[in-house]
C-alpha positions as CSV (number, residue, x, y, z in Angstrom):
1,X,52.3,-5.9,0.5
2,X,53.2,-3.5,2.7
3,X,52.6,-0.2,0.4
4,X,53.1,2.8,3.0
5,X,57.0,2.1,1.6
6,X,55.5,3.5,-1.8
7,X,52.9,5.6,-0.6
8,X,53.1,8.7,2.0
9,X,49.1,9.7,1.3
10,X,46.3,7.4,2.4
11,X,42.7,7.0,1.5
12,X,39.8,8.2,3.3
13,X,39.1,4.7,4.7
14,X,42.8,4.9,5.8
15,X,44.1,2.2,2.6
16,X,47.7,2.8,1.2
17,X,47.1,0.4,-1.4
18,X,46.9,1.3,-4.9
19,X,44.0,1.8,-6.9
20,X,45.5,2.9,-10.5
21,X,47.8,1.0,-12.4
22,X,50.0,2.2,-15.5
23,X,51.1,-0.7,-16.4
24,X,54.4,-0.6,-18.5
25,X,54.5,2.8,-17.0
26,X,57.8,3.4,-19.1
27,X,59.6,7.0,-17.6
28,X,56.6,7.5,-15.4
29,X,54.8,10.3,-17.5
30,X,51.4,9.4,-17.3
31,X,52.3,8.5,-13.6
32,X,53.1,11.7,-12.0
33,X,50.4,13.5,-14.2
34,X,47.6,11.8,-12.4
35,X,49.3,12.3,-9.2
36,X,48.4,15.8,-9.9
37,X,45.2,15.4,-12.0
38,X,43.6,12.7,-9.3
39,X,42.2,13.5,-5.7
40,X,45.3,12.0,-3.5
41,X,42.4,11.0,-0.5
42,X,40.7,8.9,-3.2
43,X,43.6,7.4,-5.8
44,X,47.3,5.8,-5.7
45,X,48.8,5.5,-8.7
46,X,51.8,2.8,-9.2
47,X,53.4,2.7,-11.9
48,X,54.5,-1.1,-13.0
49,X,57.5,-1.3,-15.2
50,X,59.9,-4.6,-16.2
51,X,62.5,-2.4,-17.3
52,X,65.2,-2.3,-13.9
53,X,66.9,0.7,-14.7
54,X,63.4,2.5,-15.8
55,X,62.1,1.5,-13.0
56,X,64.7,3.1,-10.9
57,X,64.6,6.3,-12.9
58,X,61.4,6.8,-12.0
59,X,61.7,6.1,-8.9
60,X,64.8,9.0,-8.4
61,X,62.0,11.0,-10.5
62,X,59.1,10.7,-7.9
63,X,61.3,11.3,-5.1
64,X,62.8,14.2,-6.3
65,X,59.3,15.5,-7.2
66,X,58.2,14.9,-3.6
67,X,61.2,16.8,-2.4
68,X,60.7,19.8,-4.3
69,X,57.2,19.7,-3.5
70,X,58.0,19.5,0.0
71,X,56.4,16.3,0.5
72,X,52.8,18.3,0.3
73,X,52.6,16.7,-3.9
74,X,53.1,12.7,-5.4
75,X,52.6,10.8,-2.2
76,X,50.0,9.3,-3.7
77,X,51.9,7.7,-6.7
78,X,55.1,5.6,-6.8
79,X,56.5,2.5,-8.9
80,X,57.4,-0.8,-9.0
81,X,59.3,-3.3,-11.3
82,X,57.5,-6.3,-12.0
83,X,56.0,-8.2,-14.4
84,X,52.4,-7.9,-15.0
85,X,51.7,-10.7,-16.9
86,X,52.8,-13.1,-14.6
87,X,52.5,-11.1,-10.9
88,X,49.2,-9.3,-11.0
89,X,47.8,-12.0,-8.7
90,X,50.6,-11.8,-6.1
91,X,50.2,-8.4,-5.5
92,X,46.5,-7.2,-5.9
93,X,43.1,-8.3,-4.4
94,X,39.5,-8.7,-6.3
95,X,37.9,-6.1,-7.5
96,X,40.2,-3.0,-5.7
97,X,41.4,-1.2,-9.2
98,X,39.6,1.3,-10.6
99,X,41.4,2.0,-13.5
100,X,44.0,0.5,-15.7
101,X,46.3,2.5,-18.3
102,X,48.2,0.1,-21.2
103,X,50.2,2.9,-22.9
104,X,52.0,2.5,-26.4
105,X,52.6,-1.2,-25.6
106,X,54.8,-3.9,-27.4
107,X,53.1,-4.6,-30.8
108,X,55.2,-7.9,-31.3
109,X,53.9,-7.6,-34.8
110,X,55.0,-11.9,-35.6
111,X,52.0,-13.6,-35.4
112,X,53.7,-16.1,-33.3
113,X,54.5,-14.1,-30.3
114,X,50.5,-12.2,-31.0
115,X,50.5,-14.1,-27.1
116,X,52.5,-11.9,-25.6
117,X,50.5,-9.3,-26.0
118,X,49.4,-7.1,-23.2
119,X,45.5,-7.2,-24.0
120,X,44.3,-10.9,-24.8
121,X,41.4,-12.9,-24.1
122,X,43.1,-14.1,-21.3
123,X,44.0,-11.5,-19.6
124,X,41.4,-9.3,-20.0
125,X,39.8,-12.0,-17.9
126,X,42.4,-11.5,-15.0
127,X,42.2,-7.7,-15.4
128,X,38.0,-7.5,-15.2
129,X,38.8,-9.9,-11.8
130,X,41.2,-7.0,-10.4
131,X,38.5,-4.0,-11.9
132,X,35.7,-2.8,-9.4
133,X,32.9,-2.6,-11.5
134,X,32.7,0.4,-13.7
135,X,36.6,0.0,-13.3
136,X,38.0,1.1,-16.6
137,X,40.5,-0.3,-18.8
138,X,42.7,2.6,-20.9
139,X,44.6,1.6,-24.1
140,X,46.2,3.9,-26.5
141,X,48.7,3.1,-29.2
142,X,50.3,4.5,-33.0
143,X,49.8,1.1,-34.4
144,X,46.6,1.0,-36.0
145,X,46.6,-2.8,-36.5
146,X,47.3,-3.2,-32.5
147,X,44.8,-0.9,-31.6
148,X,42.3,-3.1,-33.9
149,X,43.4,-6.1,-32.3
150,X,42.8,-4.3,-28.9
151,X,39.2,-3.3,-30.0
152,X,38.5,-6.4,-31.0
153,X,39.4,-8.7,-27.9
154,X,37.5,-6.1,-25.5
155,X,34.4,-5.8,-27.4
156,X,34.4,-9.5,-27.5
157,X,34.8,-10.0,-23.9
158,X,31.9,-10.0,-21.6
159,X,33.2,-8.2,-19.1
160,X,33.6,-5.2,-20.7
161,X,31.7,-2.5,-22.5
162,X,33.2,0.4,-24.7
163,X,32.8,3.8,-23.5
164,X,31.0,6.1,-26.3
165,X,32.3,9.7,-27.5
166,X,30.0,11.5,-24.7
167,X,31.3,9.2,-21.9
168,X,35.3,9.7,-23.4
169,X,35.1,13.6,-23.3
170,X,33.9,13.6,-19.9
171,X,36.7,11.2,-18.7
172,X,40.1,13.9,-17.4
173,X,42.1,10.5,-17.6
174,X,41.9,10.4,-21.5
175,X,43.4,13.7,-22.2
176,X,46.2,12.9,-20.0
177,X,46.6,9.6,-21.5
178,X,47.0,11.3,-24.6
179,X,49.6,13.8,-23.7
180,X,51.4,12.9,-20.9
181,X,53.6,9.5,-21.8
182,X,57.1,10.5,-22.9
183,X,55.8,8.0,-26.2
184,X,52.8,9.7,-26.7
185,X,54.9,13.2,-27.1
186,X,57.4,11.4,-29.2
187,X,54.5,10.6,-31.9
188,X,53.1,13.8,-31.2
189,X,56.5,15.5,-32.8
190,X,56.4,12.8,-35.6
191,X,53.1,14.1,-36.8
192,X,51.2,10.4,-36.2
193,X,48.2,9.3,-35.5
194,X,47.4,7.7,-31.3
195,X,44.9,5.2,-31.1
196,X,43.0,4.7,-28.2
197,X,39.9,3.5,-26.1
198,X,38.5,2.9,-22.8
199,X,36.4,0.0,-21.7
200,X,34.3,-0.6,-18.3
201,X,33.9,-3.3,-16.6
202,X,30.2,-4.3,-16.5
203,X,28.2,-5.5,-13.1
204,X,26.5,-8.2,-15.3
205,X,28.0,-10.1,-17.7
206,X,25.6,-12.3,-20.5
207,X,25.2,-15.9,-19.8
208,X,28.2,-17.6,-22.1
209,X,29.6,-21.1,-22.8
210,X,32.0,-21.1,-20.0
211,X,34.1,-23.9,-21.1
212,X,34.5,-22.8,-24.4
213,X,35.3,-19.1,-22.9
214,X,37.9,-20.1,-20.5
215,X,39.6,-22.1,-23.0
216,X,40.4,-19.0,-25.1
Protein backbone atom coordinates (compact mmCIF):
# COMPACT_ATOMS: atom_id res chain seq x y z
CA UNK A 1 0.00 0.00 0.00
CA UNK A 2 0.99 3.10 -0.82
CA UNK A 3 -0.59 5.11 2.29
CA UNK A 4 0.94 8.80 1.83
CA UNK A 5 -2.52 8.89 -0.53
CA UNK A 6 -4.28 8.66 3.01
CA UNK A 7 -1.90 10.20 5.12
CA UNK A 8 -0.17 13.83 4.93
CA UNK A 9 1.72 13.21 8.65
CA UNK A 10 4.51 10.71 9.01
CA UNK A 11 6.02 8.91 11.95
CA UNK A 12 9.18 9.69 13.56
CA UNK A 13 10.90 6.80 11.82
CA UNK A 14 9.45 8.43 8.64
CA UNK A 15 6.33 5.39 8.30
CA UNK A 16 2.90 6.64 6.71
CA UNK A 17 1.45 3.48 7.51
CA UNK A 18 -1.26 3.10 9.95
CA UNK A 19 -0.98 2.03 13.25
CA UNK A 20 -4.82 2.36 14.66
CA UNK A 21 -7.53 0.74 13.23
CA UNK A 22 -11.44 1.54 13.90
CA UNK A 23 -12.66 -1.06 12.31
CA UNK A 24 -16.32 -0.61 11.13
CA UNK A 25 -15.47 2.98 11.73
CA UNK A 26 -19.22 3.80 10.73
CA UNK A 27 -19.42 8.05 10.18
CA UNK A 28 -15.83 8.35 11.37
CA UNK A 29 -16.48 9.62 15.03
CA UNK A 30 -14.15 7.83 16.98
CA UNK A 31 -11.75 8.48 13.92
CA UNK A 32 -11.24 12.07 13.86
CA UNK A 33 -11.38 12.18 17.78
CA UNK A 34 -8.10 10.40 18.08
CA UNK A 35 -6.80 12.33 15.29
CA UNK A 36 -6.93 15.02 17.80
CA UNK A 37 -6.54 13.05 21.09
CA UNK A 38 -3.30 10.94 19.63
CA UNK A 39 0.35 12.36 19.08
CA UNK A 40 0.21 12.63 14.95
CA UNK A 41 4.42 11.84 15.02
CA UNK A 42 3.54 8.57 16.75
CA UNK A 43 -0.26 7.30 15.45
CA UNK A 44 -2.31 7.06 12.05
CA UNK A 45 -5.63 6.20 12.47
CA UNK A 46 -7.76 4.58 9.39
CA UNK A 47 -10.83 4.19 9.65
CA UNK A 48 -12.10 0.71 7.88
CA UNK A 49 -15.67 0.71 6.75
CA UNK A 50 -17.77 -1.80 4.19
CA UNK A 51 -20.41 0.59 3.80
CA UNK A 52 -19.43 2.57 0.13
CA UNK A 53 -21.34 5.52 0.62
CA UNK A 54 -20.09 5.77 4.46
CA UNK A 55 -17.04 5.31 3.52
CA UNK A 56 -17.13 8.21 1.15
CA UNK A 57 -18.85 10.40 3.75
CA UNK A 58 -16.12 10.19 5.73
CA UNK A 59 -13.85 10.64 3.54
CA UNK A 60 -15.61 14.43 2.27
CA UNK A 61 -15.63 14.66 6.29
CA UNK A 62 -11.75 14.27 6.91
CA UNK A 63 -11.00 16.39 4.05
CA UNK A 64 -13.09 19.08 4.86
CA UNK A 65 -11.68 18.88 8.43
CA UNK A 66 -8.05 19.21 7.03
CA UNK A 67 -9.22 22.18 5.03
CA UNK A 68 -10.54 24.06 7.72
CA UNK A 69 -7.76 23.19 9.73
CA UNK A 70 -5.54 24.42 7.18
CA UNK A 71 -3.89 21.16 6.72
CA UNK A 72 -1.86 21.83 10.22
CA UNK A 73 -4.97 18.99 12.00
CA UNK A 74 -6.23 15.12 10.69
CA UNK A 75 -3.29 14.26 8.48
CA UNK A 76 -2.74 11.62 10.51
CA UNK A 77 -6.14 9.82 10.14
CA UNK A 78 -8.08 8.88 6.95
CA UNK A 79 -10.40 5.81 5.75
CA UNK A 80 -10.85 3.06 3.73
CA UNK A 81 -13.71 0.70 2.52
CA UNK A 82 -12.87 -2.73 2.88
CA UNK A 83 -13.71 -5.61 4.41
CA UNK A 84 -11.93 -6.67 7.51
CA UNK A 85 -12.83 -10.04 7.78
CA UNK A 86 -11.58 -11.05 4.71
CA UNK A 87 -8.62 -8.21 3.78
CA UNK A 88 -6.71 -7.67 7.02
CA UNK A 89 -3.86 -9.79 5.59
CA UNK A 90 -3.62 -7.97 2.26
CA UNK A 91 -3.15 -4.86 3.71
CA UNK A 92 -1.23 -4.96 7.12
CA UNK A 93 2.20 -6.53 8.23
CA UNK A 94 2.89 -8.62 11.65
CA UNK A 95 2.84 -7.08 14.66
CA UNK A 96 2.59 -3.08 13.35
CA UNK A 97 -0.94 -2.18 15.14
CA UNK A 98 -1.07 -0.93 18.28
CA UNK A 99 -4.52 -0.68 18.83
CA UNK A 100 -7.74 -1.91 17.56
CA UNK A 101 -11.30 -0.26 18.15
CA UNK A 102 -14.63 -2.74 17.33
CA UNK A 103 -17.37 -0.15 18.09
CA UNK A 104 -21.19 -1.09 18.51
CA UNK A 105 -20.79 -3.93 16.02
CA UNK A 106 -23.32 -6.26 14.24
CA UNK A 107 -24.89 -8.44 17.00
CA UNK A 108 -26.38 -10.97 14.38
CA UNK A 109 -28.31 -12.16 17.31
CA UNK A 110 -29.35 -16.02 15.05
CA UNK A 111 -27.26 -18.37 16.39
CA UNK A 112 -26.49 -19.43 12.98
CA UNK A 113 -24.83 -16.45 11.62
CA UNK A 114 -22.96 -16.23 15.68
CA UNK A 115 -19.77 -16.67 12.79
CA UNK A 116 -20.05 -13.61 11.42
CA UNK A 117 -19.22 -12.02 14.23
CA UNK A 118 -16.47 -9.50 14.46
CA UNK A 119 -14.66 -10.97 17.67
CA UNK A 120 -14.25 -14.90 17.36
CA UNK A 121 -11.79 -17.41 18.17
CA UNK A 122 -10.66 -17.05 14.91
CA UNK A 123 -10.06 -13.89 14.42
CA UNK A 124 -8.85 -12.86 17.47
CA UNK A 125 -6.03 -15.13 16.34
CA UNK A 126 -5.44 -12.97 13.12
CA UNK A 127 -5.90 -9.76 15.13
CA UNK A 128 -3.15 -10.78 18.08
CA UNK A 129 -0.85 -11.62 14.60
CA UNK A 130 -1.43 -7.81 13.38
CA UNK A 131 -1.09 -6.39 17.51
CA UNK A 132 2.55 -5.34 18.61
CA UNK A 133 2.66 -6.77 21.93
CA UNK A 134 0.86 -4.80 24.52
CA UNK A 135 -1.29 -3.89 21.31
CA UNK A 136 -4.75 -3.43 22.61
CA UNK A 137 -7.97 -4.66 21.40
CA UNK A 138 -11.09 -2.01 22.17
CA UNK A 139 -14.78 -3.35 22.15
CA UNK A 140 -17.75 -1.62 23.30
CA UNK A 141 -21.35 -2.38 22.57
CA UNK A 142 -25.35 -1.82 24.17
CA UNK A 143 -25.95 -5.47 23.84
CA UNK A 144 -25.22 -7.02 26.92
CA UNK A 145 -25.34 -10.63 25.58
CA UNK A 146 -22.63 -9.55 22.74
CA UNK A 147 -20.49 -7.95 25.00
CA UNK A 148 -20.67 -11.42 27.08
CA UNK A 149 -19.87 -13.29 24.16
CA UNK A 150 -16.99 -10.79 23.54
CA UNK A 151 -15.65 -11.28 27.17
CA UNK A 152 -15.73 -14.64 26.83
CA UNK A 153 -13.81 -15.47 23.54
CA UNK A 154 -10.92 -12.90 24.72
CA UNK A 155 -10.47 -14.17 28.09
CA UNK A 156 -10.28 -17.51 26.54
CA UNK A 157 -7.71 -16.75 24.01
CA UNK A 158 -4.17 -16.85 24.93
CA UNK A 159 -3.07 -14.11 23.40
CA UNK A 160 -4.78 -11.81 25.32
CA UNK A 161 -5.12 -10.44 28.79
CA UNK A 162 -8.05 -8.08 30.16
CA UNK A 163 -7.06 -4.81 31.25
CA UNK A 164 -8.21 -4.20 35.05
CA UNK A 165 -10.19 -0.90 36.38
CA UNK A 166 -6.64 0.93 37.27
CA UNK A 167 -5.20 0.11 33.81
CA UNK A 168 -8.85 1.30 31.90
CA UNK A 169 -8.87 4.77 33.75
CA UNK A 170 -5.48 5.49 32.74
CA UNK A 171 -6.20 4.53 29.03
CA UNK A 172 -7.46 8.40 27.05
CA UNK A 173 -8.66 5.86 24.26
CA UNK A 174 -11.59 4.53 26.49
CA UNK A 175 -13.25 7.74 27.22
CA UNK A 176 -13.23 8.56 23.68
CA UNK A 177 -14.40 5.21 22.76
CA UNK A 178 -17.22 5.90 24.85
CA UNK A 179 -18.26 9.29 23.62
CA UNK A 180 -17.19 9.85 20.43
CA UNK A 181 -19.03 7.14 17.86
CA UNK A 182 -22.19 8.80 16.42
CA UNK A 183 -23.80 5.11 18.02
CA UNK A 184 -22.37 5.56 21.22
CA UNK A 185 -24.20 9.22 21.37
CA UNK A 186 -27.28 7.68 19.96
CA UNK A 187 -27.49 5.24 23.18
CA UNK A 188 -26.26 7.88 25.19
CA UNK A 189 -29.76 9.95 24.32
CA UNK A 190 -31.70 6.67 24.78
CA UNK A 191 -30.65 6.39 28.35
CA UNK A 192 -28.78 2.76 27.81
CA UNK A 193 -26.27 1.05 29.13
CA UNK A 194 -22.42 0.70 26.72
CA UNK A 195 -20.58 -2.28 27.36
CA UNK A 196 -17.11 -2.35 26.90
CA UNK A 197 -13.48 -3.75 27.46
CA UNK A 198 -10.00 -3.68 26.42
CA UNK A 199 -7.62 -6.56 26.07
CA UNK A 200 -3.60 -6.66 25.48
CA UNK A 201 -1.92 -8.71 23.62
CA UNK A 202 0.55 -10.60 25.78
CA UNK A 203 4.50 -11.28 24.84
CA UNK A 204 4.05 -14.87 26.11
CA UNK A 205 1.35 -16.88 25.49
CA UNK A 206 0.84 -20.53 27.79
CA UNK A 207 1.79 -23.70 26.18
CA UNK A 208 -1.75 -24.97 24.50
CA UNK A 209 -2.93 -27.99 22.40
CA UNK A 210 -2.29 -26.31 19.15
CA UNK A 211 -4.30 -28.57 16.98
CA UNK A 212 -7.10 -28.47 19.01
CA UNK A 213 -6.77 -24.41 19.22
CA UNK A 214 -6.41 -23.77 15.63
CA UNK A 215 -9.27 -25.88 14.90
CA UNK A 216 -11.63 -23.51 16.78
Amino acid sequence: MDWSKHFTSCGEDGSMAPNILDIGCGFGGLTVALAELLPSNKYRILGLEIRAKVTEYVRLRIAALRKEAANEKFGNCSVMRSNTMKYMPNLFHKASIEKLFFCFPDPNFKRKNHQRRIISERLLTEYAYFLKTKGRLYAITDVEELHEWHLSKCRAHPLFRELDEEELKADVCVEAMKKETEEGKKVERAGAKKYFAVFEKVEFAPLINSSNFWST
